[in-house]
C-alpha positions as CSV (number, residue, x, y, z in Angstrom):
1,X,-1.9,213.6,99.8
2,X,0.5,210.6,100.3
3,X,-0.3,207.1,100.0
4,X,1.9,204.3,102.3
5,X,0.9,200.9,100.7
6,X,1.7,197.5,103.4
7,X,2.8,195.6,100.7
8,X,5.7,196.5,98.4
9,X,8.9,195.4,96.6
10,X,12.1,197.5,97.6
11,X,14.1,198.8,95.5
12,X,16.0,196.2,93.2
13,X,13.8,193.8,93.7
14,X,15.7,191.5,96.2
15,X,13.2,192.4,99.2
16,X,9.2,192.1,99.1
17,X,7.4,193.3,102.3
18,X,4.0,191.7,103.2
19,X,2.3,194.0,106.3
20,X,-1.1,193.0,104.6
21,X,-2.8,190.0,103.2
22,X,-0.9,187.6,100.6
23,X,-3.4,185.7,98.7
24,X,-1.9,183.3,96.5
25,X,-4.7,182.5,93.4
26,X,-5.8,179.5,92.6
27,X,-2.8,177.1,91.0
28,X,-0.1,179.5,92.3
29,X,2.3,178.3,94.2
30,X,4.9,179.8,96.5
31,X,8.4,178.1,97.2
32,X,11.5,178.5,100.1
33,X,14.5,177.0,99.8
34,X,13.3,174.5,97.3
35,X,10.5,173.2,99.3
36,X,7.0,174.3,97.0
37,X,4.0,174.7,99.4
38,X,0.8,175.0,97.6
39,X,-3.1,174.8,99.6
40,X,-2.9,171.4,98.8
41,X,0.2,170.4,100.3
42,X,0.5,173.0,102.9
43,X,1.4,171.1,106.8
44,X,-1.4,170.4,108.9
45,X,-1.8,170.7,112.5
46,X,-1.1,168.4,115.0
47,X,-3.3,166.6,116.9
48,X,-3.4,168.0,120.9
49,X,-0.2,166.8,122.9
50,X,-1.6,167.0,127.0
51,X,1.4,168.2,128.7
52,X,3.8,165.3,130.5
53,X,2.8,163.6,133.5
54,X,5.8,161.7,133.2
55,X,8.0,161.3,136.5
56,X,10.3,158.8,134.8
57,X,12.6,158.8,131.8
58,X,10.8,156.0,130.7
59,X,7.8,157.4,130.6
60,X,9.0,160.9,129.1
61,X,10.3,158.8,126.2
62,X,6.9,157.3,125.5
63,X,5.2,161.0,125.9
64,X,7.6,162.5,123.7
65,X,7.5,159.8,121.2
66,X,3.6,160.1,121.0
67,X,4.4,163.3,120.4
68,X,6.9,162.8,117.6
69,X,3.8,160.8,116.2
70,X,1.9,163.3,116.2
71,X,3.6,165.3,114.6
72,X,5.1,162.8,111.6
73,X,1.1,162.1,111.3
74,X,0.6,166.0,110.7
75,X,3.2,165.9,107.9
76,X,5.5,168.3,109.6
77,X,8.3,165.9,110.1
């Protein structure tokens, strides 16, 4: 009888596969490129963006900068 685990670490260790569930425990942290995300500080969605109505640039520039709001207010910008 074989086993096929989802989650593993090649070889070497320069390449861990996730096909399951990561669950980081409580006061871990995981990190990319610098950037440390943690539950605490992880981005938040962004509030609903209706799609543009907008049959002027004018008012595409005041759609897309609500948007751009939105999304600085989400802290993922």
């Amino acid at each position: 009888m074989s086993y096929n685990t989802k989650n593993y670490t090649e070889q070497g260790g320069e390449k861990t596969v996730i096909g399951g569930q990561l669950d980081i425990a409580e006061g871990g942290t995981f990190s990319f490129n610098g950037a440390e995300f943690s539950p605490d500080n992880l981005p938040k969605a962004a509030a609903y963006q209706d799609d543009s109505e907008a049959s002027n640039t004018a008012e595409l520039v005041e759609d897309f900068n609500r948007l751009l709001g939105k999304l600085k207010a989400a802290g993922l910008m």
